[in-house]
LUMTIMI-345985 format. One record per residue (C-alpha): residue in one letter; x, y, z. Coordinates in pm, 1 decimal. Example, Ala and Ser with C-alpha at 12.3 -4.5 7.8 and 13.67 -1.06 7.14 Angstrom:
// residues 2
<zadren><r>a</r><xx>1230.0</xx><yy>-450.0</yy><zz>780.0</zz></zadren>
<zadren><r>s</r><xx>1367.0</xx><yy>-106.0</yy><zz>714.0</zz></zadren>
END
This chain:
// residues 235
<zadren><r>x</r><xx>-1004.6</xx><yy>-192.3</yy><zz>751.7</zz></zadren>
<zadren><r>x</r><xx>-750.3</xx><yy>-233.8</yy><zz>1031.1</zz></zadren>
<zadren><r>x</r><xx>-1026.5</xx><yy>-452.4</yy><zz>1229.6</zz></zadren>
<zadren><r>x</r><xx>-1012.1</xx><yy>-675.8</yy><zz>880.2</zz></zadren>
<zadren><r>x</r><xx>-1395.7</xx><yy>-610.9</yy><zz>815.3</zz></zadren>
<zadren><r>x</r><xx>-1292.7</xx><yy>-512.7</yy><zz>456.4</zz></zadren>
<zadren><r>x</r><xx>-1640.4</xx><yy>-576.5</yy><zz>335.0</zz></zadren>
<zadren><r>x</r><xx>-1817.3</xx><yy>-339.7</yy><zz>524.5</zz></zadren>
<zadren><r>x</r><xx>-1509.3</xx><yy>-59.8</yy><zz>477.5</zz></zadren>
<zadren><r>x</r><xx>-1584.3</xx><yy>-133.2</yy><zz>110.9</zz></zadren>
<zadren><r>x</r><xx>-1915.0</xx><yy>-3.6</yy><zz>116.9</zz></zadren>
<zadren><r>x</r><xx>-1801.8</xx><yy>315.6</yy><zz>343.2</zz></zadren>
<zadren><r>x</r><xx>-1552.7</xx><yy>393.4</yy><zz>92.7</zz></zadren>
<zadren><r>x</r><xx>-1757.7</xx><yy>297.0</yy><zz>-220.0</zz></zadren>
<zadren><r>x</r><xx>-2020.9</xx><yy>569.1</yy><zz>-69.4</zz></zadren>
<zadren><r>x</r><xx>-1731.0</xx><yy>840.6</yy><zz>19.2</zz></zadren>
<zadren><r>x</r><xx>-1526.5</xx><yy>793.1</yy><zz>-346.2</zz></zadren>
<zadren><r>x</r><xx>-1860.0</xx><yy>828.5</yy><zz>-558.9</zz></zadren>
<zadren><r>x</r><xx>-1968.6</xx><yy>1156.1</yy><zz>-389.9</zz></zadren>
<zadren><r>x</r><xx>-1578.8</xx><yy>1305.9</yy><zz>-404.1</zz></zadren>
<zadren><r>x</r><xx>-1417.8</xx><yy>1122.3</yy><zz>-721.9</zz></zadren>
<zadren><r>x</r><xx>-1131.6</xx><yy>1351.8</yy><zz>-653.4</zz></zadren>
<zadren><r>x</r><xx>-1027.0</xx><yy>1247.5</yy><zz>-307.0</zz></zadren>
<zadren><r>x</r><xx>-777.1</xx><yy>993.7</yy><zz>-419.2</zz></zadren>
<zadren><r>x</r><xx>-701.2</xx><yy>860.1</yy><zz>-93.9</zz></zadren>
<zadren><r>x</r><xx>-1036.3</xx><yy>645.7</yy><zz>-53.7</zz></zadren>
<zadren><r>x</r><xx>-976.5</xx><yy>511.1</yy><zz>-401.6</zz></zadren>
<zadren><r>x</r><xx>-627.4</xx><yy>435.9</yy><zz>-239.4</zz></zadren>
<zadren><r>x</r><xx>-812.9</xx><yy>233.5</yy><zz>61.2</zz></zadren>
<zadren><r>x</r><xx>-1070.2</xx><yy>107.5</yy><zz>-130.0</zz></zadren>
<zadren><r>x</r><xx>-855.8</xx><yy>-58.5</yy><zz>-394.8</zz></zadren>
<zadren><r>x</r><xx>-699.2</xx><yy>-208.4</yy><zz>-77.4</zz></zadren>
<zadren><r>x</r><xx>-1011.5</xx><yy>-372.7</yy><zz>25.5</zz></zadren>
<zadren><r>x</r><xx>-1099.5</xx><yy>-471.7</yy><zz>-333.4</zz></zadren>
<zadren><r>x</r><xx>-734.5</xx><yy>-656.5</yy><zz>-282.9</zz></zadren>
<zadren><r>x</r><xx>-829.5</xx><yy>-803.1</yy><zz>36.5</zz></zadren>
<zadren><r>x</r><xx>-1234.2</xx><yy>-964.9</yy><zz>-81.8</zz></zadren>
<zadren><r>x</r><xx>-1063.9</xx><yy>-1076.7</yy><zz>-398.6</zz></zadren>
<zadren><r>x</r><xx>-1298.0</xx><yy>-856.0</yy><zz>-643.6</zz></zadren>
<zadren><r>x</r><xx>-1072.5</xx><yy>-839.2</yy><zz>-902.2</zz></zadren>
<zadren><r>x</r><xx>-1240.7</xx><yy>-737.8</yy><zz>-1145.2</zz></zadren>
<zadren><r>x</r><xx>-1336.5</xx><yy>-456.7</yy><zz>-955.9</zz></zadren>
<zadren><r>x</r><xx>-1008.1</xx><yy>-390.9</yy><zz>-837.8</zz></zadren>
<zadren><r>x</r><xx>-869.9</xx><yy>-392.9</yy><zz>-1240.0</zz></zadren>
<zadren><r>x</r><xx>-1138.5</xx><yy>-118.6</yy><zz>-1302.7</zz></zadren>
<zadren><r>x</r><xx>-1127.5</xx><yy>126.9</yy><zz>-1012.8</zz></zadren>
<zadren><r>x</r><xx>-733.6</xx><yy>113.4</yy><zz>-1025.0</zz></zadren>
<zadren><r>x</r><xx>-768.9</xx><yy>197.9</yy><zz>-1414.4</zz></zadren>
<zadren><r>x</r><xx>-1007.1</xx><yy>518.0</yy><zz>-1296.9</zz></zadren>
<zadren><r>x</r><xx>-799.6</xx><yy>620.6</yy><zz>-1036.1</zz></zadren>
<zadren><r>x</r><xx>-473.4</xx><yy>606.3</yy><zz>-1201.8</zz></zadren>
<zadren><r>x</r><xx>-671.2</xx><yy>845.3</yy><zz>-1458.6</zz></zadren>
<zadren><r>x</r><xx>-816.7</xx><yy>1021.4</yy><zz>-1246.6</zz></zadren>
<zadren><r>x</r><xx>-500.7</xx><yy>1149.8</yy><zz>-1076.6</zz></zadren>
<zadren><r>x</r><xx>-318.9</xx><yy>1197.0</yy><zz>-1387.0</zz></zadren>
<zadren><r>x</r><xx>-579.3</xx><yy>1406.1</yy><zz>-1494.0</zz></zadren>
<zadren><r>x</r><xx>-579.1</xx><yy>1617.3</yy><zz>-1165.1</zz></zadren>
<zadren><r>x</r><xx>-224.3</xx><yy>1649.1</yy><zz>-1190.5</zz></zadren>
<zadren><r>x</r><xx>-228.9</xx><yy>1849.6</yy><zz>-1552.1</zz></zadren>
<zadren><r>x</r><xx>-559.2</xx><yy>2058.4</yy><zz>-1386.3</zz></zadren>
<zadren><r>x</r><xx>-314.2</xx><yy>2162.6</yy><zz>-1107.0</zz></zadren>
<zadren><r>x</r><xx>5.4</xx><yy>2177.7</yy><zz>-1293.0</zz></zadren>
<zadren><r>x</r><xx>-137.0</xx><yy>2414.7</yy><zz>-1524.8</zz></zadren>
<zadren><r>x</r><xx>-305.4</xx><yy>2647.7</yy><zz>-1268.9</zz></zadren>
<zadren><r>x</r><xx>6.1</xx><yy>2645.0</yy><zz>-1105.3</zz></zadren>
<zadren><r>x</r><xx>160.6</xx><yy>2746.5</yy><zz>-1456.2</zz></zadren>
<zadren><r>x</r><xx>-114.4</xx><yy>3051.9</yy><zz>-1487.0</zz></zadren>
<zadren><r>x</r><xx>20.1</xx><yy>3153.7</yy><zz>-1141.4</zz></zadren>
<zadren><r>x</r><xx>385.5</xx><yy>3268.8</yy><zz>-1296.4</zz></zadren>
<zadren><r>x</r><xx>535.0</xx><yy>3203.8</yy><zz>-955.7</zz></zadren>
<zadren><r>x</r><xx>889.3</xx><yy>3232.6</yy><zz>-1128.6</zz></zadren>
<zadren><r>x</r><xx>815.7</xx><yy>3577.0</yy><zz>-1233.0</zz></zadren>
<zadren><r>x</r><xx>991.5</xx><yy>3848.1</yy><zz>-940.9</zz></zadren>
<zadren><r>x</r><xx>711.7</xx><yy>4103.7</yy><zz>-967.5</zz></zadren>
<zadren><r>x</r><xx>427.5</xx><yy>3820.6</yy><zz>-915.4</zz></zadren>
<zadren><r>x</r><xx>654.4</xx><yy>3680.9</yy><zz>-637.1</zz></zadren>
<zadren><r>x</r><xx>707.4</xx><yy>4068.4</yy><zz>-510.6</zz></zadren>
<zadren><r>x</r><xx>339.7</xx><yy>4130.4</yy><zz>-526.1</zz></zadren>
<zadren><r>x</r><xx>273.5</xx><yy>3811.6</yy><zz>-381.6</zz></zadren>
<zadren><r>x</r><xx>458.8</xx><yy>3874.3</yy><zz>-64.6</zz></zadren>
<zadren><r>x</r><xx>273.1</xx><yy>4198.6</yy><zz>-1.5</zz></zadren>
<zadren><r>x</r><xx>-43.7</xx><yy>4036.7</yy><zz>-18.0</zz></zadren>
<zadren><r>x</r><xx>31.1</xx><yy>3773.0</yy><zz>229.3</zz></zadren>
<zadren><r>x</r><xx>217.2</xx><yy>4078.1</yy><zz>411.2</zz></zadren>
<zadren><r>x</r><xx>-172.6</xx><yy>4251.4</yy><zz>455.0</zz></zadren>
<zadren><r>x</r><xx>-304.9</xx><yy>3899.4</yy><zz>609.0</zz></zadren>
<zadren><r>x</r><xx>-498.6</xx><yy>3808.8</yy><zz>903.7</zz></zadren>
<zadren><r>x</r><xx>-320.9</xx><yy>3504.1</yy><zz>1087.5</zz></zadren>
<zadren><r>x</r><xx>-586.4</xx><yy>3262.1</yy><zz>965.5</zz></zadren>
<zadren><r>x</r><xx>-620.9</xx><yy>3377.7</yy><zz>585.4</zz></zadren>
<zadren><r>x</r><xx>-250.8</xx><yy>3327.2</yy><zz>582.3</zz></zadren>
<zadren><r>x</r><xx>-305.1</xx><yy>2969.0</yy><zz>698.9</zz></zadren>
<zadren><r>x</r><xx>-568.1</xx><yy>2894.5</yy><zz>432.3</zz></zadren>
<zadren><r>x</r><xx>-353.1</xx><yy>3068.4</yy><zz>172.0</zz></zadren>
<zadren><r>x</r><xx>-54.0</xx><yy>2787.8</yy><zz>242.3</zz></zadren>
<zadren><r>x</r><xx>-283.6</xx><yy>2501.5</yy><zz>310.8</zz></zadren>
<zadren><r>x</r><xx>-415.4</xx><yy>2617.0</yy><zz>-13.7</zz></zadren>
<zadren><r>x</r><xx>-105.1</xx><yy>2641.5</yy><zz>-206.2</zz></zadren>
<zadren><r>x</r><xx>40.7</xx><yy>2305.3</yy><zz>-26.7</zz></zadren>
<zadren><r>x</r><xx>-271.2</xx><yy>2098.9</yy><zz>-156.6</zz></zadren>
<zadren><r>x</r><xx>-221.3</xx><yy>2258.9</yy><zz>-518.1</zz></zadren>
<zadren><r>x</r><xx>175.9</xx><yy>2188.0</yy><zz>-530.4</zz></zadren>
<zadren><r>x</r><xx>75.6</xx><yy>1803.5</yy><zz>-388.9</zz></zadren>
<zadren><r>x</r><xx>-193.1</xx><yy>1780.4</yy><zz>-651.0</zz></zadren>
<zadren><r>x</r><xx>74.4</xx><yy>1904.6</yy><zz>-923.9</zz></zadren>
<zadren><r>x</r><xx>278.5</xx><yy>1614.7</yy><zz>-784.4</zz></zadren>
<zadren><r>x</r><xx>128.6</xx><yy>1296.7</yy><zz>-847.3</zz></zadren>
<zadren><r>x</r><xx>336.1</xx><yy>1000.2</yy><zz>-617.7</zz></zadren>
<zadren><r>x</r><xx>380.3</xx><yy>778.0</yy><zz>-944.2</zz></zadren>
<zadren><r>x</r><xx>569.3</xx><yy>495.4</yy><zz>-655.0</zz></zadren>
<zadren><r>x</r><xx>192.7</xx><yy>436.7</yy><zz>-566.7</zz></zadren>
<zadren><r>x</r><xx>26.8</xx><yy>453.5</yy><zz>-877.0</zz></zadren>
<zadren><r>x</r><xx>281.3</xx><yy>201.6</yy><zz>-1047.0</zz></zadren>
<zadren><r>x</r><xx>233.7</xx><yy>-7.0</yy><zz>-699.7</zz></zadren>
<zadren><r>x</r><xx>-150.8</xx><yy>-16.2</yy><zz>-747.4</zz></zadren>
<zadren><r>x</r><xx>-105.8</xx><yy>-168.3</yy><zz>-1117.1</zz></zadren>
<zadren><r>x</r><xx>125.7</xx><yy>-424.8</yy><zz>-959.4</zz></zadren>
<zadren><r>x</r><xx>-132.3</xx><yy>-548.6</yy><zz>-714.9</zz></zadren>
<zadren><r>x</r><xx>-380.3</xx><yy>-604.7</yy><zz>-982.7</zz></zadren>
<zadren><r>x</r><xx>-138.7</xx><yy>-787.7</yy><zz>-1216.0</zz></zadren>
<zadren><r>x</r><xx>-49.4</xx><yy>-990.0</yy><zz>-849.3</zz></zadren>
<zadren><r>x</r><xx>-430.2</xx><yy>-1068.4</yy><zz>-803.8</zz></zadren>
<zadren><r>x</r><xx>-491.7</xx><yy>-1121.3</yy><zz>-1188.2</zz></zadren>
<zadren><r>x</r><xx>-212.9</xx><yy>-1393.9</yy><zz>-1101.8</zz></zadren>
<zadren><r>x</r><xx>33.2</xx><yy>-1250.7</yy><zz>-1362.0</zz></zadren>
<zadren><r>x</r><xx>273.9</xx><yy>-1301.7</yy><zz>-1120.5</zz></zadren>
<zadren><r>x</r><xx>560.5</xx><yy>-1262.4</yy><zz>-1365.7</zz></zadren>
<zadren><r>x</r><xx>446.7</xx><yy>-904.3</yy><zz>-1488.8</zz></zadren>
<zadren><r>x</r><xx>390.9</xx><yy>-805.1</yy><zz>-1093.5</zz></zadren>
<zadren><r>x</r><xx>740.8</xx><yy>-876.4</yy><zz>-997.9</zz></zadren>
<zadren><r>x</r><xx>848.3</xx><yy>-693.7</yy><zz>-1334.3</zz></zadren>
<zadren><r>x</r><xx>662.9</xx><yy>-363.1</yy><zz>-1234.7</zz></zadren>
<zadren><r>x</r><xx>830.7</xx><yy>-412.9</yy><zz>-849.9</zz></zadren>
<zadren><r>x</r><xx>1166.9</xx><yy>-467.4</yy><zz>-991.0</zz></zadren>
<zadren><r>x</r><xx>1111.1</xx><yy>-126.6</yy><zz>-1230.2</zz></zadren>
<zadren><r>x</r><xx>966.2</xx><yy>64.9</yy><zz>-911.8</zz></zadren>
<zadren><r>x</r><xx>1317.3</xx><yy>-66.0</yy><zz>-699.8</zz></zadren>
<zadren><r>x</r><xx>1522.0</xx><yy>101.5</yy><zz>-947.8</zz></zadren>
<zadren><r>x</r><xx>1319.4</xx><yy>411.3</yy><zz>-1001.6</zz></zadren>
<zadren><r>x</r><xx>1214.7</xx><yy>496.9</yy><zz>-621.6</zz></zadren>
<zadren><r>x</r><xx>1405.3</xx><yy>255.2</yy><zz>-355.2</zz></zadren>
<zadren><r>x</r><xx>1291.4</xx><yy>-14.8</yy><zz>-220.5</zz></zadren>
<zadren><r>x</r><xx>966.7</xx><yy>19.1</yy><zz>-9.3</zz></zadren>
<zadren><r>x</r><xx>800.5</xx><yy>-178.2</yy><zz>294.2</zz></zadren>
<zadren><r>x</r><xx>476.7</xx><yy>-257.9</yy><zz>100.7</zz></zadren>
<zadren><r>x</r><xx>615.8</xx><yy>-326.5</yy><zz>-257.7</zz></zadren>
<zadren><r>x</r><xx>902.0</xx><yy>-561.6</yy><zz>-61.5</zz></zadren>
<zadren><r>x</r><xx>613.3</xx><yy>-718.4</yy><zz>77.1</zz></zadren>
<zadren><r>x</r><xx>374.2</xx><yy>-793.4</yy><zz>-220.3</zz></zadren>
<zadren><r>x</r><xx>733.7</xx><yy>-907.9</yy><zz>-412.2</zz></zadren>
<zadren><r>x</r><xx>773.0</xx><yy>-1174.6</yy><zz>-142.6</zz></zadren>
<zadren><r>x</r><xx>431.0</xx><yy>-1271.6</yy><zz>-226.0</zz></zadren>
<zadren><r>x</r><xx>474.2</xx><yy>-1274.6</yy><zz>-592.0</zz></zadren>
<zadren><r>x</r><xx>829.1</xx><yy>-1501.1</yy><zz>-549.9</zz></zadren>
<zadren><r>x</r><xx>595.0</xx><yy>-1707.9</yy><zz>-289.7</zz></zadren>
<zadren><r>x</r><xx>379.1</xx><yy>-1812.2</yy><zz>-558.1</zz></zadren>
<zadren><r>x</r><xx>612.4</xx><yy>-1841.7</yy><zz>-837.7</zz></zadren>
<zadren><r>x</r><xx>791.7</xx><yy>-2083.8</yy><zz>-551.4</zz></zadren>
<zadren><r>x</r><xx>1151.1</xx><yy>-1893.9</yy><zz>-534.7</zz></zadren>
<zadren><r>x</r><xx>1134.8</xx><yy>-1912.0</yy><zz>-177.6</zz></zadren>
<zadren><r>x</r><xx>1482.0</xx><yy>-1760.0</yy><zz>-129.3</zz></zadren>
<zadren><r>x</r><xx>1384.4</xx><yy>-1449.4</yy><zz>-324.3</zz></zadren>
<zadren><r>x</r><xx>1070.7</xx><yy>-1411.9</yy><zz>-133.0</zz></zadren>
<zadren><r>x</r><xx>1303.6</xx><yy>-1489.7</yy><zz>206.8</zz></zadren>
<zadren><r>x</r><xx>1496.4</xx><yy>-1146.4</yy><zz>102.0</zz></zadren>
<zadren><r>x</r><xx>1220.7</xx><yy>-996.4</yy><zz>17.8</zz></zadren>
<zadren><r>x</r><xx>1054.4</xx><yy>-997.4</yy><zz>347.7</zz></zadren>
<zadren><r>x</r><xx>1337.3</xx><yy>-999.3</yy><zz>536.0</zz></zadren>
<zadren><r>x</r><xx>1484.2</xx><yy>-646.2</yy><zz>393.8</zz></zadren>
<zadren><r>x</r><xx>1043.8</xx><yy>-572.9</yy><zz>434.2</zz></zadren>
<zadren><r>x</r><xx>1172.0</xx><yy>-605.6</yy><zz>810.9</zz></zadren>
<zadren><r>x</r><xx>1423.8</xx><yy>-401.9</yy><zz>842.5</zz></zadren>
<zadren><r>x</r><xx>1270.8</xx><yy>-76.0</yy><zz>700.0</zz></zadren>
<zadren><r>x</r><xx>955.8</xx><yy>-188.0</yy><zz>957.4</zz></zadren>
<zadren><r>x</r><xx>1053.9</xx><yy>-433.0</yy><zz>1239.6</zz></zadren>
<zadren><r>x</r><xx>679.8</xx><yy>-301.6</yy><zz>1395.1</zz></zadren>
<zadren><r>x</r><xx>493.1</xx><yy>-454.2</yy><zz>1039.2</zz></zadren>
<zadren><r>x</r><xx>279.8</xx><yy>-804.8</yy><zz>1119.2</zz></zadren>
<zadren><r>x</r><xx>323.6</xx><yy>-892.4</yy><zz>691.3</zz></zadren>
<zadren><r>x</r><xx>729.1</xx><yy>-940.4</yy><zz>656.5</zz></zadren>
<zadren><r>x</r><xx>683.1</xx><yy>-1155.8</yy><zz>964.6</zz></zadren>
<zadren><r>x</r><xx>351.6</xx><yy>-1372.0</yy><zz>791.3</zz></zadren>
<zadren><r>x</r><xx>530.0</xx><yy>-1401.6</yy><zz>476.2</zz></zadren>
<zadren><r>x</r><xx>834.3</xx><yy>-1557.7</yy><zz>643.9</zz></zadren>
<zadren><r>x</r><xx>612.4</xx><yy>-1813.9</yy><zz>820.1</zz></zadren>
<zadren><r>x</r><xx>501.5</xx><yy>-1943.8</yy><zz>512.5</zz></zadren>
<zadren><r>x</r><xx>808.7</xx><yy>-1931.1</yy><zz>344.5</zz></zadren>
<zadren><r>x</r><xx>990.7</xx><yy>-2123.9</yy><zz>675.6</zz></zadren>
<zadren><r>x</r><xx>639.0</xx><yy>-2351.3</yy><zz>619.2</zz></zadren>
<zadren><r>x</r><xx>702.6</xx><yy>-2459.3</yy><zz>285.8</zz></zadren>
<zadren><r>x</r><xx>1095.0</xx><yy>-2516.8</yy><zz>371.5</zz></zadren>
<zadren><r>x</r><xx>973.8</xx><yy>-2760.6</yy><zz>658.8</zz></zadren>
<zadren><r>x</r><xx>1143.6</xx><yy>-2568.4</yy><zz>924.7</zz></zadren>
<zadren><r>x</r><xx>823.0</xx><yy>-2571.0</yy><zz>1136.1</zz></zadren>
<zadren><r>x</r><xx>1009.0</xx><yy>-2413.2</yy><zz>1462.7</zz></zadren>
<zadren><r>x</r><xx>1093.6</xx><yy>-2121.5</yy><zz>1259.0</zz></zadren>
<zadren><r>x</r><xx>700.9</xx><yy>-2073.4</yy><zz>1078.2</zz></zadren>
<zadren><r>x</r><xx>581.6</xx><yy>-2060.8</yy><zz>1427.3</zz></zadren>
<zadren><r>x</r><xx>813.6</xx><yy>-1819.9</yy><zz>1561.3</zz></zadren>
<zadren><r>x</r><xx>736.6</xx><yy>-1611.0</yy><zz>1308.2</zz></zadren>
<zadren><r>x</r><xx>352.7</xx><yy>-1693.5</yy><zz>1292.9</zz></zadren>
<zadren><r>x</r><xx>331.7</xx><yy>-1615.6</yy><zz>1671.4</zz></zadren>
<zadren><r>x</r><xx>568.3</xx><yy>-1272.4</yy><zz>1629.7</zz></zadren>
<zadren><r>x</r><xx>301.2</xx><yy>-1171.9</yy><zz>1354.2</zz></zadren>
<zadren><r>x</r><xx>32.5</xx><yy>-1225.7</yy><zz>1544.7</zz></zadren>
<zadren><r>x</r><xx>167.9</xx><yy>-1068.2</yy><zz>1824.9</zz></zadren>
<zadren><r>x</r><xx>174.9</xx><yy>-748.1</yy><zz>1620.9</zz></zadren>
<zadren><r>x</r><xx>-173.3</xx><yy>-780.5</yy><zz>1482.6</zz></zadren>
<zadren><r>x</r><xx>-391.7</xx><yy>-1048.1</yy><zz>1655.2</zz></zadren>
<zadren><r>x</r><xx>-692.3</xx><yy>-1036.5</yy><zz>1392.5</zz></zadren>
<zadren><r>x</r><xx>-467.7</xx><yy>-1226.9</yy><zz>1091.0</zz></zadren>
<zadren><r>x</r><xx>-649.1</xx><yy>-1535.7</yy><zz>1059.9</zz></zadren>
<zadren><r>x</r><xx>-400.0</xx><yy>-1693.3</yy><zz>807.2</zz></zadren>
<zadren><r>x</r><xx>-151.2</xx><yy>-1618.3</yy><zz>1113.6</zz></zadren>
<zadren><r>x</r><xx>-326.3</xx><yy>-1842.0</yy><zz>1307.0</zz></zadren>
<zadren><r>x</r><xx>-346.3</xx><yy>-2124.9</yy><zz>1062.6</zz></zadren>
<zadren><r>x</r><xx>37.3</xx><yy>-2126.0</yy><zz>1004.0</zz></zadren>
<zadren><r>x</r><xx>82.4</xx><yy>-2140.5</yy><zz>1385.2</zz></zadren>
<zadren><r>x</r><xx>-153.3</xx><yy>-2393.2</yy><zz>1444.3</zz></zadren>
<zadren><r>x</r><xx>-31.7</xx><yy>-2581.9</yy><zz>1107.3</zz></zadren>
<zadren><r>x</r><xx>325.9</xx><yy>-2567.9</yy><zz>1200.0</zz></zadren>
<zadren><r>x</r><xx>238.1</xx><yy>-2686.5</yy><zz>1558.8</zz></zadren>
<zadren><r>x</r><xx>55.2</xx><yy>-2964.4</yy><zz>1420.2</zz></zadren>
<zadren><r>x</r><xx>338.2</xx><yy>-3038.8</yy><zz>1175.5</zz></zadren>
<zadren><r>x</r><xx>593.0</xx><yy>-3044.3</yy><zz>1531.1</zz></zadren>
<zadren><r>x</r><xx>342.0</xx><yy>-3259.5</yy><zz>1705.6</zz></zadren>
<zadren><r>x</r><xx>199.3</xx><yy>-2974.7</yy><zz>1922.2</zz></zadren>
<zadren><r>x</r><xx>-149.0</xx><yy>-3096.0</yy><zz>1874.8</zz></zadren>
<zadren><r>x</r><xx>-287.6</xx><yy>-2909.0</yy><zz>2192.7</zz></zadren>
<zadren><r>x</r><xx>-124.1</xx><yy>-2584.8</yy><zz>2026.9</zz></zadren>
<zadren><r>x</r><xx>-220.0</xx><yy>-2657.0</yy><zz>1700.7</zz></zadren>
<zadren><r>x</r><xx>-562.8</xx><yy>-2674.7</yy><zz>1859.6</zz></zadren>
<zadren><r>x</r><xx>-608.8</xx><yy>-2373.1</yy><zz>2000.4</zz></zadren>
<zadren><r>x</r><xx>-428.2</xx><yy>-2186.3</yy><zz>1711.4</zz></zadren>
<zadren><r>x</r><xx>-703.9</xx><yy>-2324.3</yy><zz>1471.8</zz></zadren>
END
């Protein structure tokens, strides 16, 4: 995935989420390469099964954590002798344990609610994408990656301002992330202020060299400021 071979990470992760439907982090990734080929429709259905999934998961652990009467004092008494009469390493796989049950209890809704916004964002319901990113700004704080895909949404409802802010506050929480800096190339692009879209094309790909649609701003906006050797050798 970070090379951009999203194809062939598709197929990996296809492999690794059928034989452990449970391990939500490579429906996670491969949701993100769904978003990347443009399989949509594919996209629309695994997010569906995953968001299910995990809710699901979450009432299996939440109730076994429920069984566990952790709130009682003589469990928690009895509990602390037990873990008292440990070997070093059983008392590492009882926390690991318990730390994977609590997470599983503890389902991160900011994600879940950011998946469903990608898919309205590739279904091209751009209006009900920026909706769900407004509603998870208020709920959780703003966030790198949903700042990012709102700068996309307001890039291709063509507020250009909004999606300005957008990426711009995206840079701030991440001054290191290659995507703020893209999306502001094609947002100084579409202004005409083709010094500015390469500045920010070449910063971008300076961060992350394998961004093809990095390139093409660069070279487009050098073309654009009658750099035609630059423009060139950008495309």
């Amino acid at each position: 995935m970070d090379g951009g071979i999203y194809k062939q990470a598709a197929e990996i992760l296809e492999r690794l989420y059928n034989s452990w439907p449970m391990e939500h982090r490579f429906g996670f990734k491969l949701a993100g390469c769904y978003q990347s080929l443009g399989r949509t429709a594919d996209l629309r259905r695994l997010v569906s099964t995953l968001i299910e999934r995990r809710i699901e998961d979450a009432n299996t652990a939440a109730a076994t954590l429920k069984s566990l009467k952790l709130d009682d004092p003589e469990v928690q008494k009895a509990e602390k002798e037990r873990i008292a009469n440990m070997s070093d390493l059983e008392k590492q796989k009882f926390g690991r344990e318990r730390r994977e049950l609590i997470a599983r209890a503890r389902p991160n809704f900011f994600s879940l609610r950011y998946l469903e916004a990608c898919v309205d964002f590739a279904e091209r319901r751009y209006e009900d994408a920026l909706a769900k990113l407004e509603q998870l700004d208020s709920d959780y704080g703003a966030r790198r990656n949903a700042l990012v895909l709102r700068g996309e949404v307001c890039q291709r409802l063509k507020r250009w301002e909004q999606s300005k802010v957008a990426f711009n506050e995206a840079l701030e929480i991440d001054p290191e992330s290659s995507g703020p800096l893209l999306g502001l190339a094609r947002t100084a692009l579409a202004a005409k202020d083709y010094e500015a879209a390469a500045r920010y094309a070449r910063e971008s790909i300076g961060l992350l060299f394998f961004q093809p649609r990095a390139h093409y701003i660069h070279g487009l906006a050098q073309y654009r400021l009658g750099c035609y050797e630059e423009a060139e050798h950008a495309f």
